[in-house]
Every structure is written in structure tokens, then in C-alpha cells.
Steps between C-alpha positions, in 0.01 A plus 500: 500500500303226577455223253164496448507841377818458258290208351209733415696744396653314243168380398483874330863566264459708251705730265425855493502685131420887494641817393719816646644827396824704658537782751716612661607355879510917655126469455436221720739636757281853445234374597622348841347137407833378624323533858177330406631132544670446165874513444590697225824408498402126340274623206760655214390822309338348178161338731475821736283722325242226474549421867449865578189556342335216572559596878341867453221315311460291791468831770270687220264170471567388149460208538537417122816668456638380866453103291654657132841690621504185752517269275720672223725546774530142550628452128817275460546584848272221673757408755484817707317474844387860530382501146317163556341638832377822340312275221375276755284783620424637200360239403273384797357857499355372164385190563751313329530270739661186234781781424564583868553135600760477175732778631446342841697176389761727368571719777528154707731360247755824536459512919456264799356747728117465604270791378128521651401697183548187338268285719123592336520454159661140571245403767218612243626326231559198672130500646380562137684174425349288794811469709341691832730305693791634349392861509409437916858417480621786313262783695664361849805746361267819534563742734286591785317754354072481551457395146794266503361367833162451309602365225684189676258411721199509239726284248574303817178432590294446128850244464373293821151502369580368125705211714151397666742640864169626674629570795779672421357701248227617781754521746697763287239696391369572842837592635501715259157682554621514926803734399277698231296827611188434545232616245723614276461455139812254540322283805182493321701348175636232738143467618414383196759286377410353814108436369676354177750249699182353664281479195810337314521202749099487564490628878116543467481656813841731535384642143175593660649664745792660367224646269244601752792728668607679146142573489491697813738706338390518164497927516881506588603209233679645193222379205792330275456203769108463451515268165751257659242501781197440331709229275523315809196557659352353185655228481526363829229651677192659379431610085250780689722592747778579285257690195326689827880591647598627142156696446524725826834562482672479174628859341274672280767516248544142462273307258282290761300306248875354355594397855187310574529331144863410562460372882466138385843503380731240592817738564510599874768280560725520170874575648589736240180700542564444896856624494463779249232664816841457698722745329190728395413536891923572525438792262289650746683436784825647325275813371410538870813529652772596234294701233331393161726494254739252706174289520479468099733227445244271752198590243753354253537189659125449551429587129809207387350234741130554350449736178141537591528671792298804459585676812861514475443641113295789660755563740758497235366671246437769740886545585541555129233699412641746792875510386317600143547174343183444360549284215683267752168543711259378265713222376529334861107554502375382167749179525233329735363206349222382737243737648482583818299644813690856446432476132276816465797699762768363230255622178465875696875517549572429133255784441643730735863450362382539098327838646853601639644420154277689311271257345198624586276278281683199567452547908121620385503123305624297804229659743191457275578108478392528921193696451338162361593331830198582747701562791721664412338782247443773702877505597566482128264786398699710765802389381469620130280783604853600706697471217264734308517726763910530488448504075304836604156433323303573812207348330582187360595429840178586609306243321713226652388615832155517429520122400586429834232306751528726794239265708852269503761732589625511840769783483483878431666494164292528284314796624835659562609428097156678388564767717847541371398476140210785552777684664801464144123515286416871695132377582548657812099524556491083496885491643333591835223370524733180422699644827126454697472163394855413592521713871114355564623134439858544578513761842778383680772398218776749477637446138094587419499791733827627370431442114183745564647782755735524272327526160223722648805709668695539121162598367371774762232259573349480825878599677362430865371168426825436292712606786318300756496196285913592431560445876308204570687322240799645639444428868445113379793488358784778635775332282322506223712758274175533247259579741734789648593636117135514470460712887817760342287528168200589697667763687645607199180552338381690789829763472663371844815424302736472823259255655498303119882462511486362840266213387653497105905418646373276714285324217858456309680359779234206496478506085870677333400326186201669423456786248137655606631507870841668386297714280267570758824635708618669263172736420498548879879585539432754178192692702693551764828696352707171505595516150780319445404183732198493291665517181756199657212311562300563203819368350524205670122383418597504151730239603244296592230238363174635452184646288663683152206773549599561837898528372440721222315755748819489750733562191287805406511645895857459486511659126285810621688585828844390402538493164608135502426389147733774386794410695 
């Protein structure tokens, strides 16, 4: 091991403390984990059971539990490498970056061998402490991986910069951007670190330029790169230029009036803030190419180099919120301390996850604080006019929509919500001539031209026009597993139940998980003598996630024609 990196390493000793129960060592060999990289021959009886179950946590996504048995497995037992290893992990899945660089120094103080695992959370720390020099040094180990490759020649470069080495910072950087494909959303992240280089040592004209040629490809330039942009453009260019740049382009979603008021800010060119961008844009790149949830631990990095970064909270807070780790969710976003351009995103995500968890009012509460903010209150009044909609009171719902200044909204959705709502509130005399309104404005959009074929179809409205609208939507989009359930109910409706089935097992192919399209399947398989593959299926979309209404009616089919409830 190189010195350098023993040096570090030690920087980080620590003693580890936690708890463990017993189980027994057939377990462990039960469950085959002696094949998954681990010798089970080195970890005695008394720490297994632990070990074991904080590995099926791990597969199942429990995160919380993967870091509990982890640790407790760890308890008077700190000098076991597999042990250590496990925790290691567990712990950078939850951000506990400070912990992970603790067992680090004490699975180098038991073994001499060199582990890449390792590598990260050292380099990151080190950064965080101002020794970039040290952590070039220390990423040279990576492997040649595309991330790995990344990451050394970005902390490469932004190291020849901070040394005032112009030349060989440019000279890097554009070797770089020769071997990278071309308008890719890595090349156009060189790009710009390019733009910044130049602004950093005042190359009037090479910023210019370098930001004349982003412009020509503004359309194809992931919009996380535009503030760093305009930053620049602001401060070394043109104050116009850069507000103009951010007003055509920037996302709706973002809050454009905080941007412009934060451009004069003296931070482009903060290292930590700098670097931080670094192992954010590695996130991606990892996502990309190995899968998302290997691309966590980079969003974990970002997040310990600056706490304020916004992004990699969204990101993060999404993973969680996924695996069903909500309270985890909201903690990551409600620890922000500084507001930011994806402020309002971060405030509708909090919402979204207290709706998951039941807290109705509460998500209610955290939207209604928007609908003061000009810009954004019509996607607030949608917002809690949604979660109405899902509480069932049709009407309440209602009123949120009318609130709503159509002259500003671009999109179909709110004519699509009122329709819906008409629909649940049986007002079928306004419901279409909501679907008018929505086919007149909306012709060629197939969710539209679905959502009404289909509707008008389950009501024995209009079947032609609900058939013809059925296939355009379907012809659009073939794949679309939806659109065909909705072609199978049609025929269904119209007593062509062979024809249906075609349509309806295709439709599940596309969509297994859900319970109208089973149940749709299952009526169709019942018409046509198939009783006992409609009865498995009815069985199986009781199985799944969906409306309680719609799960009560299967239970009482399969009650009525198979006595099921008296089994």
C-alpha cells in the first residue's frame, strides 16, 4: 500500500462499540452466504445471526436494519474484516459517511491488502479537509472504470487550476473532452468545466467562446449545468446575457426569480462547491452504466462535501422514499439549511411523501404555503386539488381546480382532472362536455384520447367514437399496456369476448401488476367458459395494489361463483 494512503488512513482510528445477539452457524451455511464473498469459517457462532440478517436486509432494501444488525454484529468483535466490510456499506448507504471512514482505519489496521471500496470516502474526506492534492494522490489507485476514469482526471485537473498550472489544467481537460462522446451529457459537463477554467484565470475571449458554443446547444444541455453557466456569464461577461440565458431556458420548476437574485454571488469558484459538482456528475455517470442504487453512495459524497446541495437531497430522498423509507426521506430533505433554486421541487416532494404516510392535512399544509408564491400557484392548487381527489371528496377537489388561471396553463391537466372528477362525481351530462373541451383542445394526445374512449366505452356512451378514439391512442403507442386493456374492455363491452382476451393478455404482459387489467381478464376468461383461469386470476388481482372498491367487487365475483369466502 502506498504511503500516502496508510498516512490518511490513519488520519481516521477509531474504536467501534455496538451490540449482537447469537445464532446458530447452520443458518449462515443455509443460506449459502458462504459463496457471496465472505468466509464463514472466520466469524464464530455468537455474531452470525446479526451478520445474517443484516445481509437479507441488505437484498430486501432495508436499509435501516442492513446499518442496526451491522453494527450489533460488530459488538466486541471489531477486529473481524468481513464484519468490518459489511458495516462499511451499511453505513455509506446511509450517509454516514464520518462512521464509514472509522471502520475504514480499522479494516487497514487488521490487513495490508489494497481495497478500491475503500478509496471514496477517503478522497472525499480529504477534499472536505482542503488536502486535494492528497486525494489526486489517493484516486490515482482507482480502477479503470468510466467513473473512476472521471473522477481522476476532474480532481486532476480542478488540482492544476487551484496551483495557478494553466496550462496543464487546460491541457487535461481537453484531452479529456477528445476521448469523450460527443454531445453527451458527459462531454457537455466537460464543456463546461471548460467555460469555468477560462473564467477562473480571466481568458476574456476563450470564455466568450467556450460560451457561445454551449449556447448552440443549449436544447441538448442537461438544465443542472445552466446556473453554473449563467454564474459565469455574469460575472465575467455580460449581467444581461447571463439573466436573458437563464430566462429562456431555465426549468419551469426551478424558482427563476431566486436565481437571478442570487447571480451576484461570489461562489463560482469555491473548491468545495466545485468538487462536490465532481462526484454529483459521478452519480450520474455510475446510475448510467451500473444501475441506481450503486450510484447512491456518489449522492453521499456530494451531500458530505457541501450540505446544501439541493440536488443530490432530491435524488436521495427519492431512493428512500422508493425502498419505503419515508421518514428517512423527509429527514435528508428538511435538513437543508439554505434555500435553493429546486426549493419549491424539494417542498412538493415532502408533500408527496406525508401523502404516502397518511397525513393528509399535513401534505394539504405544506402545499398551501406555495399557493402564495405567484408562480408557482396554479401547480399548487392542482396539487392539493389531487390529493382531494385520492381522499375521495370529488368536490372539494373541485374547487381547487376552479381556482386555477387556465389563461397560464400550458398542459392538458387540468382539463383532464375536471373531467376525471365529473367522471368519480357521476355528472356525466358536464363529464362530456368536459371530454369536448379536452378532444377540441387536445386532438392528437393519446393519454387524452384513451382516458375518453375508454370512459365513454365503460359507460355505453357513444361506443363508435370510443372505439375509434381507443385505437388512435393505441396505434400511438402499441406498447402501451393501458391503451390495449382499454381496446379488450371495449370489445368486451361490445360481447366479442375472444377478441377482448386477445387484447386483455396482452395488456398484462405489458402491466402484471395491475388489478383492473387482471380483473378485466378475468371477467373475460369467466364469459367465455374459462372458469377456473378466471377464478386464478381473479385471485391473483387480489394480490395486488389497487382501488379497495374495485377489490371488494372481485372478492364478491369470486364469493358468488366459487364460494370463496366460505372456504
Amino acid at each position: 500500500m502506498p504511503n500516502i494512503l496508510k498516512i490518511v488512513i490513519f488520519f481516521f482510528i477509531f474504536f467501534i462499540n455496538n451490540n449482537s445477539v447469537s445464532q446458530d452457524l447452520d443458518d449462515f451455511k443455509k443460506y449459502g452466504l458462504k459463496d457471496k464473498n465472505y468466509n464463514y469459517k472466520t466469524l464464530e457462532p455468537l455474531y452470525i445471526g446479526n451478520f445474517l440478517s443484516s445481509i437479507v436486509a441488505s437484498k430486501n432494501k432495508d436499509y435501516k436494519n442492513f446499518l442496526n444488525f451491522s453494527e450489533r454484529a460488530l459488538k466486541n468483535k471489531n477486529n473481524n474484516i468481513e464484519l468490518l466490510e459489511n458495516a462499511f456499506w451499511a453505513n455509506i448507504y446511509m450517509g454516514n459517511i464520518n462512521r464509514s471512514l472509522k471502520i475504514i482505519s480499522e479494516v487497514e489496521l487488521l490487513s495490508d491488502e489494497h481495497d478500491q471500496k475503500f478509496l471514496y470516502p477517503t478522497i472525499v474526506e480529504l477534499i472536505r479537509r482542503n488536502e486535494l492534492s492528497s486525494a489526486v494522490e489517493i484516486s490515482n489507485l482507482l480502477g479503470l472504470e468510466k467513473h473512476n476514469i472521471f473522477t481522476k482526471n476532474m480532481l486532476q485537473t480542478w488540482d492544476y487550476v487551484f496551483k495557478n498550472q494553466k496550462s496543464n489544467a487546460i491541457t487535461k481537460l481537453q484531452n479529456y473532452i477528445n476521448s469523450t462522446e460527443k454531445n453527451s451529457d458527459l462531454y457537455f459537463f466537460l464543456k463546461v468545466q471548460n467555460l469555468m477554467i477560462y473564467a477562473y484565470f480571466d481568458e476574456y475571449s476563450e470564455t466568450i467562446e467556450a460560451f457561445e458554443e454551449l449556447q448552440k446547444h443549449v436544447k441538448i444541455i442537461p438544465s443542472r449545468y445552466y446556473i453554473n453557466i449563467a454564474k459565469i456569464i455574469y460575472d465575467k461577461i455580460d449581467e444581461k446575457k447571463a439573466k436573458s440565458f437563464l430566462i429562456q431556458n431555465l426549468p419551469e420548476n426551478l424558482d427563476l426569480d431566486f436565481v437571478l437574485e442570487n447571480l451576484p454571488k461570489k461562489d463560482i469558484f469555491d473548491p468545495l462547491k466545485l468538487l462536490t459538482n465532481v462526484f454529483f456528475e459521478c452519480g450520474y455517470i455510475i446510475a448510467k452504466s451500473e444501475g441506481f442504487l450503486k450510484s447512491i453512495p456518489q449522492f453521499w459524497f456530494s451531500l458530505h462535501l457541501d450540505e446544501n446541495n439541493q440536488s443530490a437531497r432530491l435524488i436521495l430522498s427519492s431512493f428512500f422514499s422508493e425502498v419505503d423509507h419515508d421518514d428517512i426521506a423527509l429527514e435528508i430533505l428538511k435538513n437543508n439549511k439554505n434555500k435553493s433554486p429546486s426549493w419549491i421541487i424539494s417542498e412538493f416532494e415532502i408533500s408527496y411523501i406525508q401523502e404516502k404516510k397518511g397525513n393528509i392535512d399535513l401534505a394539504i399544509s405544506t402545499i398551501e404555503k406555495i399557493s402564495n408564491e405567484t408562480k408557482f400557484k396554479n401547480k399548487a392548487l392542482l396539487r392539493i386539488s389531487n390529493i382531494y381527489r385520492r381522499k375521495n371528496d370529488y368536490k372539494k377537489s373541485m374547487e381547487f381546480l376552479e381556482k386555477i388561471d387556465l389563461s397560464k396553463i400550458k398542459s392538458p391537466e387540468v382539463y383532464y382532472y375536471k373531467s376525471l372528477n365529473l367522471v368519480l362525481l357521476k355528472d356525466w351530462e358536464n363529464a362530456i362536455e368536459s371530454f369536448d373541451i379536452l378532444l377540441k383542445n387536445y386532438p392528437n394526445n393519446p393519454e387524452i384520447s384513451n382516458f375518453v374512449g375508454y370512459t365513454l366505452v365503460d359507460r355505453n356512451i357513444r361506443l363508435d367514437e370510443g372505439i375509434d378514439l381507443i385505437n388512435f391512442a393505441v396505434s400511438k403507442e402499441p406498447q402501451n399496456g393501458f391503451f390495449l386493456d382499454s381496446l379488450g374492455w371495449a370489445f368486451f363491452k361490445l360481447n366479442d369476448f375472444r377478441k377482448a382476451i386477445i387484447y386483455l393478455e396482452r395488456a398484462i404482459e405489458l402491466e402484471p401488476q395491475e388489478m383492473e387489467i387482471t380483473d378485466h381478464l378475468g371477467d373475460a376468461y369467466f364469459k367465455v367458459g374459462r372458469q377456473q383461469e378466471a377464478k386464478l386470476v381473479w385471485e391473483r388481482a387480489l394480490s395486488l395494489n389497487g382501488d379497495k372498491s374495485l377489490l371488494e367487487k372481485i372478492k364478491k365475483k369470486l364469493d358468488k361463483n366459487f364460494n370463496y369466502n366460505k372456504k
